[in-house]
C-alpha positions as CSV (number, residue, x, y, z in Angstrom):
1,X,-6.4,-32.1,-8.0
2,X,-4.9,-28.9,-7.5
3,X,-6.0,-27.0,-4.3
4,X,-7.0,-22.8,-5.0
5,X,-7.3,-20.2,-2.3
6,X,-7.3,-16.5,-2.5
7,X,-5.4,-14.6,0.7
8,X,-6.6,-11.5,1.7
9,X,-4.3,-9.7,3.5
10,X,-3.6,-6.4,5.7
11,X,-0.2,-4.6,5.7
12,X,1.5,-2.1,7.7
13,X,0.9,1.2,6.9
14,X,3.7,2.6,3.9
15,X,4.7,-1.8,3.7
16,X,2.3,-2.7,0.7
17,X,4.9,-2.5,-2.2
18,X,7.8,-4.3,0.0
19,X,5.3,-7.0,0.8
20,X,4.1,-7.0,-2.7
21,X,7.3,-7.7,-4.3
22,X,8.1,-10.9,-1.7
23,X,4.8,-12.7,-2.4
24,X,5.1,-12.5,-5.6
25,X,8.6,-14.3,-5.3
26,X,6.9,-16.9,-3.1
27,X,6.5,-20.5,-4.6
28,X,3.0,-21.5,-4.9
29,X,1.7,-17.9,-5.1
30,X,-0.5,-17.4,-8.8
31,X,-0.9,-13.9,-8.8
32,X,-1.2,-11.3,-6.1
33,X,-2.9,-7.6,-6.6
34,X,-3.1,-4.2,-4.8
35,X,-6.7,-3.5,-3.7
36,X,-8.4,-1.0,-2.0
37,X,-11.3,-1.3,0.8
38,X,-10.6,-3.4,3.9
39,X,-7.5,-5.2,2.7
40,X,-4.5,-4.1,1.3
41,X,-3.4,-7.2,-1.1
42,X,-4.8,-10.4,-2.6
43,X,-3.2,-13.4,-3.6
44,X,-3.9,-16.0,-5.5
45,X,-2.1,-19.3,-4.3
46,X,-2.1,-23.3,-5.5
47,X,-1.0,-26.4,-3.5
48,X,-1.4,-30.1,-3.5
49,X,-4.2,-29.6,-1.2
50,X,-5.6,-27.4,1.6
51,X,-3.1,-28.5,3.8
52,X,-0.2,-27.5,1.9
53,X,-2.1,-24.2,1.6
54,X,-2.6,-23.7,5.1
55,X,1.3,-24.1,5.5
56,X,2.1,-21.6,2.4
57,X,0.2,-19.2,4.5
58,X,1.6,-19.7,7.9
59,X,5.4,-20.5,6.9
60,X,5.6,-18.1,4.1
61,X,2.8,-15.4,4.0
62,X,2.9,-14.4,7.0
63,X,6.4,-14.4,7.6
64,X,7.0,-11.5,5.4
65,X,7.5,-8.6,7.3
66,X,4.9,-6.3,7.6
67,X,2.0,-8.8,7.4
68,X,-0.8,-8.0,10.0
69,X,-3.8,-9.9,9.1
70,X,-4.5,-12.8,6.4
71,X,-7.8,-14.4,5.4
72,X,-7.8,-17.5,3.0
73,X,-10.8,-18.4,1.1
74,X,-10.2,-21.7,0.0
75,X,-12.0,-22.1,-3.9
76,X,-14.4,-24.5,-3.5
77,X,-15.0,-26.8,-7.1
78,X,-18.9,-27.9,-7.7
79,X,-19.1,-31.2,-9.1
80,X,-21.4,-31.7,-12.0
């Protein structure tokens, strides 16, 4: 089964397009959007599992320049 999380995530000021552009050149990464409110992007992201999520987010995420802040909400799948 395929692991889902959504990243929320806070740029520096004037970074949001630049950081924009790389995610959504990043392996792994579904979707990402500009919001407004608290954060400044979300991403959509799939892995094998939460592990290889967690390591998306560390190694890739928030390696881009001009990343402040992440959250990830892992999706969580009810069983019938």
């Amino acid at each position: 089964m395929i692991a889902t999380a959504h990243i929320l995530i806070n740029v520096k000021v004037g970074m949001a397009k630049g950081v924009y552009d790389k995610l959504s050149k990043i392996t792994g990464v579904q979707h990402v959007d500009a919001i407004a409110g608290p954060y400044d992007l979300i991403a959509t992201v799939q892995g094998g599992d939460f592990n290889a999520i967690g390591n998306l987010v560390l190694n890739k995420i928030q390696a881009i320049e001009g990343v402040e802040h992440t959250i990830t909400c892992n999706v969580i799948q009810f069983e019938a």
